[in-house]
N, CA, C and O of each residue as an XYZ file, in Angstrom:
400
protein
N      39.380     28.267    -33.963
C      39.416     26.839    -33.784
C      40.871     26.422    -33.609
O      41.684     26.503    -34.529
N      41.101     26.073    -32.663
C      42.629     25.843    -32.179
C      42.716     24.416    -32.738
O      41.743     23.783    -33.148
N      44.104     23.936    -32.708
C      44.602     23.181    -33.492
C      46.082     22.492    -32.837
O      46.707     23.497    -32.495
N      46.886     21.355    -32.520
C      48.093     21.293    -32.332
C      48.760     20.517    -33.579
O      48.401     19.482    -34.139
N      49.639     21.204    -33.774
C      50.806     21.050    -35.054
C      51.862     20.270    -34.461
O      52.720     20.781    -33.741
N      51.819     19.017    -34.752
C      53.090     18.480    -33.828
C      54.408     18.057    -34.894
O      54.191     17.137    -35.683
N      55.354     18.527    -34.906
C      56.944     18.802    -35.684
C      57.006     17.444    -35.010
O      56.606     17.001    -33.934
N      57.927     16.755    -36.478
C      58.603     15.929    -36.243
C      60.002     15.814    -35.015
O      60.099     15.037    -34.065
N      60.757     16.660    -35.372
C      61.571     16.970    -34.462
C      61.046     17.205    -32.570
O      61.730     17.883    -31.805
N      59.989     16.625    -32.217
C      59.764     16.798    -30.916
C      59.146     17.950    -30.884
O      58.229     17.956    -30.062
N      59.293     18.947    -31.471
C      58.719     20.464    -31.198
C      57.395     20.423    -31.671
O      57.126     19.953    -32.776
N      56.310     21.015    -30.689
C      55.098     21.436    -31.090
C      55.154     22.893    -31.152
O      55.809     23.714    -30.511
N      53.982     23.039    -32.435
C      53.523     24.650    -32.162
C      52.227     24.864    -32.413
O      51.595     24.079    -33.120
N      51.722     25.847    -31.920
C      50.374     25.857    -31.827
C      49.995     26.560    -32.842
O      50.746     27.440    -33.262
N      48.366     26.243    -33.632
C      48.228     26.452    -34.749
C      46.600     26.749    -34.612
O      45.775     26.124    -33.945
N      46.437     27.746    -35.343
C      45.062     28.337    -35.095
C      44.322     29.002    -36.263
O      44.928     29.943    -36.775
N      43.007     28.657    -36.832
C      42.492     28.744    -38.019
C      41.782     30.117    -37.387
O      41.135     29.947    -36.354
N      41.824     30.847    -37.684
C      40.676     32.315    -37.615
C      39.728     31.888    -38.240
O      39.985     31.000    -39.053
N      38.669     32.228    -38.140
C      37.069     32.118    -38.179
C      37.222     32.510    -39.934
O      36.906     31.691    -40.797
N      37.713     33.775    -40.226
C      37.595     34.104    -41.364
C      38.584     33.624    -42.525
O      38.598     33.974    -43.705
N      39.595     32.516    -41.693
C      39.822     31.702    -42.744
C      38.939     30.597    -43.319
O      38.808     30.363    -44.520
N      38.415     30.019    -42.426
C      37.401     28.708    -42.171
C      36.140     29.452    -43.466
O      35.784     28.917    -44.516
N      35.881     30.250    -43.136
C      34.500     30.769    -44.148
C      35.270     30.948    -45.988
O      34.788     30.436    -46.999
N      36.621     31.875    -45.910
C      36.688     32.129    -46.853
C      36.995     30.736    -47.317
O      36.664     30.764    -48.502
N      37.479     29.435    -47.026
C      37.510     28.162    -47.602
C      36.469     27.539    -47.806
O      36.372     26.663    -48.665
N      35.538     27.907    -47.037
C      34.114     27.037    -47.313
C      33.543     27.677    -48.932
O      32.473     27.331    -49.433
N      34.428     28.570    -49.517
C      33.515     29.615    -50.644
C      34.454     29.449    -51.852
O      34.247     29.826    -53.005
N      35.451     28.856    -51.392
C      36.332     27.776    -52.923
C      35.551     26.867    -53.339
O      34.955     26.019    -52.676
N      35.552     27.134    -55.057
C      35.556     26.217    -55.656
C      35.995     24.814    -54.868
O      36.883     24.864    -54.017
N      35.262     23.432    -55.229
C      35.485     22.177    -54.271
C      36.967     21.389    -54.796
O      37.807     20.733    -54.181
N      36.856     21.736    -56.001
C      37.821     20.771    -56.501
C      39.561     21.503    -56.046
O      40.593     20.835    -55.991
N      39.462     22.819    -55.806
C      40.700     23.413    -54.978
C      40.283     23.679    -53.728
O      41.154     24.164    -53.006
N      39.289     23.524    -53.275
C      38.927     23.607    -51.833
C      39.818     22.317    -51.028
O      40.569     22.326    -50.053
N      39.281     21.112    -52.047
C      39.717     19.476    -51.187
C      41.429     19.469    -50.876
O      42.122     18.869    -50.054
N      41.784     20.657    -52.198
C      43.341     20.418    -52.086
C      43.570     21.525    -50.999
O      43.821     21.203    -49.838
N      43.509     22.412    -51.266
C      43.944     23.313    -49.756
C      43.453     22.598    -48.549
O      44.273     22.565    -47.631
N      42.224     21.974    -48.313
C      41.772     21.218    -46.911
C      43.006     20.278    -46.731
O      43.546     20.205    -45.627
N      43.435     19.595    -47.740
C      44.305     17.857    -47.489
C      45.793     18.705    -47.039
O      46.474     18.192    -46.151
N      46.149     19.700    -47.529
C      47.228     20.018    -47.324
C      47.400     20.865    -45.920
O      48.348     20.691    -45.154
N      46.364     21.784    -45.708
C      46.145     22.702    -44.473
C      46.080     21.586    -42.840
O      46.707     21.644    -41.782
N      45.020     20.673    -43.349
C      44.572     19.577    -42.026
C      45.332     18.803    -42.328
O      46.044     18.828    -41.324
N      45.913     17.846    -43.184
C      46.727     16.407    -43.021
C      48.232     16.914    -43.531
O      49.065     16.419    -42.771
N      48.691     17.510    -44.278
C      50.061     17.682    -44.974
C      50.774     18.417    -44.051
O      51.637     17.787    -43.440
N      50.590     20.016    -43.695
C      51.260     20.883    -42.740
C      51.382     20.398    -41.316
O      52.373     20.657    -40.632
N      50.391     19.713    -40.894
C      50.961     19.436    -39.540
C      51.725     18.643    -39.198
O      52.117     18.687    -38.032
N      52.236     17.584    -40.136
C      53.331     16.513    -39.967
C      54.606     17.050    -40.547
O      55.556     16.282    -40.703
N      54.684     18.177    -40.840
C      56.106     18.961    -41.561
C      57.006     19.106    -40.129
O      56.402     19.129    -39.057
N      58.760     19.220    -40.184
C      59.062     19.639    -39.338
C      59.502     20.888    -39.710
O      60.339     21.411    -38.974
N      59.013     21.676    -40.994
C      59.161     22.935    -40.979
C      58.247     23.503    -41.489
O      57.476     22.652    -41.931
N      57.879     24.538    -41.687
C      56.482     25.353    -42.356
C      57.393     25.667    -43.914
O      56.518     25.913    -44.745
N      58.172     25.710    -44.293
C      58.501     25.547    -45.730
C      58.953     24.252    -46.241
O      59.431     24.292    -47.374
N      58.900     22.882    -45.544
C      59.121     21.672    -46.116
C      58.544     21.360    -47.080
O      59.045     20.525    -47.833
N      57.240     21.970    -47.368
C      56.252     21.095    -48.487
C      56.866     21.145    -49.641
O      56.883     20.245    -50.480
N      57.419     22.268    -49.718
C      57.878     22.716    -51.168
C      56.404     23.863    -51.825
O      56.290     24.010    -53.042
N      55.651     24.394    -51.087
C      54.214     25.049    -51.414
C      54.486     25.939    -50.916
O      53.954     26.874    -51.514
N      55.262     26.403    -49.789
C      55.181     27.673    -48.957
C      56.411     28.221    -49.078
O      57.545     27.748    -49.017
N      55.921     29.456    -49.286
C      57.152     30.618    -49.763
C      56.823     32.102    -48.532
O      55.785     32.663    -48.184
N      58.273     32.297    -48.177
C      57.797     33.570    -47.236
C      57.621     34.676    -48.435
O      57.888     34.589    -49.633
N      57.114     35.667    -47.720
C      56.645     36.442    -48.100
C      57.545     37.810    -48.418
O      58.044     38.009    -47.310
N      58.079     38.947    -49.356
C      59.298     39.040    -49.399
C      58.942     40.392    -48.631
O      57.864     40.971    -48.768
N      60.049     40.852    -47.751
C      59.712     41.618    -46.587
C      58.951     42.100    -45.970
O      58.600     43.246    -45.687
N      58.549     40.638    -45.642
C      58.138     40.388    -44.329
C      58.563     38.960    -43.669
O      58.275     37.868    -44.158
N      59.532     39.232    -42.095
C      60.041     38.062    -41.644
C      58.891     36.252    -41.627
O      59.079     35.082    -41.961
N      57.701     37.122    -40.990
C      57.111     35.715    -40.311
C      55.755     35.452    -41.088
O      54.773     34.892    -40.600
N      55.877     36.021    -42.569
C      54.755     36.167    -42.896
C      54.669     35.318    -44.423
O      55.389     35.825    -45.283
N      53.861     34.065    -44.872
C      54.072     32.991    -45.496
C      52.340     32.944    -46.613
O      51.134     33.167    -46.512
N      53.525     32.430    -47.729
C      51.921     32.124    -48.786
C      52.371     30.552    -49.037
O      53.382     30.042    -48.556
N      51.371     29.866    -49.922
C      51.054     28.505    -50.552
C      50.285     28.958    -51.527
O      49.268     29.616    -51.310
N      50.692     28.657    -52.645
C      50.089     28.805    -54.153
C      49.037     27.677    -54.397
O      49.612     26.594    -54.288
N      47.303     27.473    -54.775
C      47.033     26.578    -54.962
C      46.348     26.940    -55.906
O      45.156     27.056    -55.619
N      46.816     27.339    -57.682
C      46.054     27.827    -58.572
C      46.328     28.850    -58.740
O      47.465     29.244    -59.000
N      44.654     29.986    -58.552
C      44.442     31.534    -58.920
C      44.663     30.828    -57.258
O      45.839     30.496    -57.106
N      43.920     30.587    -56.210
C      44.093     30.699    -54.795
C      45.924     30.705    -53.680
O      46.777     29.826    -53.558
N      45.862     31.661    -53.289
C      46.554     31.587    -52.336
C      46.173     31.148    -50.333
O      45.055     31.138    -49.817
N      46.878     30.990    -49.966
C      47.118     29.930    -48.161
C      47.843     31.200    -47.657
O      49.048     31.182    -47.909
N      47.394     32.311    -46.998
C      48.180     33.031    -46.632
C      48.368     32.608    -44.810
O      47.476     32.472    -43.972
N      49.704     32.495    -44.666
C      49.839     32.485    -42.779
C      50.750     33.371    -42.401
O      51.496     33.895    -43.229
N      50.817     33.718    -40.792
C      51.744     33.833    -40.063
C      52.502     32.893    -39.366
O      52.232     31.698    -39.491
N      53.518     33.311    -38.568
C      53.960     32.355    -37.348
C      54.227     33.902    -36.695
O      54.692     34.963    -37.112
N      53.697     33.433    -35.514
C      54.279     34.929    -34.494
C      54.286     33.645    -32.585
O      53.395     33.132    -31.910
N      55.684     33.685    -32.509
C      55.602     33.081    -31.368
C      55.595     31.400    -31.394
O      55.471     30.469    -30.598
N      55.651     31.457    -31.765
C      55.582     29.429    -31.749
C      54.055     29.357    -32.401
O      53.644     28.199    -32.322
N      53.250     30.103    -32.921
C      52.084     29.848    -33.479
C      51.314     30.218    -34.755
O      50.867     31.338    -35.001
N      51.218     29.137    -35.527
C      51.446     29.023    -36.673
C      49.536     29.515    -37.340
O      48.565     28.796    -37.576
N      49.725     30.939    -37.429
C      48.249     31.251    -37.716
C      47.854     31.467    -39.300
O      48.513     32.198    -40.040
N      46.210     30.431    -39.892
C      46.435     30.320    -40.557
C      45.299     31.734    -40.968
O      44.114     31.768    -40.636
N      45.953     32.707    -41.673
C      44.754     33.748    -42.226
C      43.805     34.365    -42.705
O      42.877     35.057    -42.289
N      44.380     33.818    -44.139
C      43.635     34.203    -45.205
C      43.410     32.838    -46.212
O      44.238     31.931    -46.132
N      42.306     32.728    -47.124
C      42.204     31.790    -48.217
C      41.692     32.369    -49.135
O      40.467     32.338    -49.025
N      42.283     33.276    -50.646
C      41.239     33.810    -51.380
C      42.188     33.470    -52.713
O      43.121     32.676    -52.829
N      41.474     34.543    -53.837
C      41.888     34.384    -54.787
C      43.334     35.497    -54.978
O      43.193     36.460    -54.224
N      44.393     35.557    -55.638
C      45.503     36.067    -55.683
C      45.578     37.200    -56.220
O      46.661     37.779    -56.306
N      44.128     37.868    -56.804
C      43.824     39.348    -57.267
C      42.854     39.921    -55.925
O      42.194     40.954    -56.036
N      42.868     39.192    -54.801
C      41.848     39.805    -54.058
C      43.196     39.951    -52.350
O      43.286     40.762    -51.428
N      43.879     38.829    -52.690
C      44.235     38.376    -50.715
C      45.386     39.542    -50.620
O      45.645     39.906    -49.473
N      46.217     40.266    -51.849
C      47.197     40.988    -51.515
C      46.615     42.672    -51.031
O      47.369     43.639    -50.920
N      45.360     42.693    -50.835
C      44.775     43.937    -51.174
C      44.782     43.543    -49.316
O      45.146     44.623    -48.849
N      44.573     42.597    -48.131
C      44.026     42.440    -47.375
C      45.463     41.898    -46.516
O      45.645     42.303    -45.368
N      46.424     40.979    -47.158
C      47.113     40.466    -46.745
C      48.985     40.777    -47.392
O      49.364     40.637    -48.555
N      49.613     41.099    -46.502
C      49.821     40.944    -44.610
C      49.359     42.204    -43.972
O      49.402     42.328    -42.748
């Protein structure tokens, strides 16, 4: 499900939910589900950086590769290319076994 991320700074980048992120969010708990949804769909795309929120931390060696803490749940993404892909959504004893 494609997506446009439009940066304050004039710059767009393109932003794309994988199928198997979309499912593993539909299978959160609701009350951290609503918060990863508000932040994933309304918060990140008005950033003019992917670490502005103060939520997203890269990942430590690896250049383009990014988490968001929401609880036990982690927001795992990439950026490869101007496109900001979002990956994984699980719990933080399960997403490092899968992710990056």
């Amino acid at each position: 499900m494609p997506c446009l991320i439009k940066l304050r700074d004039s710059l767009a980048i393109t932003g794309n939910y994988r199928k198997e992120f979309l499912e593993q969010l539909a299978n959160i708990p609701s009350d951290t589900r609503a918060r990863i949804e508000k932040f994933v769909f309304e918060d990140l795309p008005g950033l003019s950086s992917i670490t502005r929120s103060g939520k997203v931390e890269k990942i430590k060696g690896y250049d383009t590769y990014y988490k968001a803490r929401f609880g036990a749940y982690r927001v795992c993404t990439a950026l490869e290319n101007d496109t900001l892909i979002l990956r994984a959504v699980m719990d933080r004893k399960d997403i490092y076994k899968i992710f990056p």
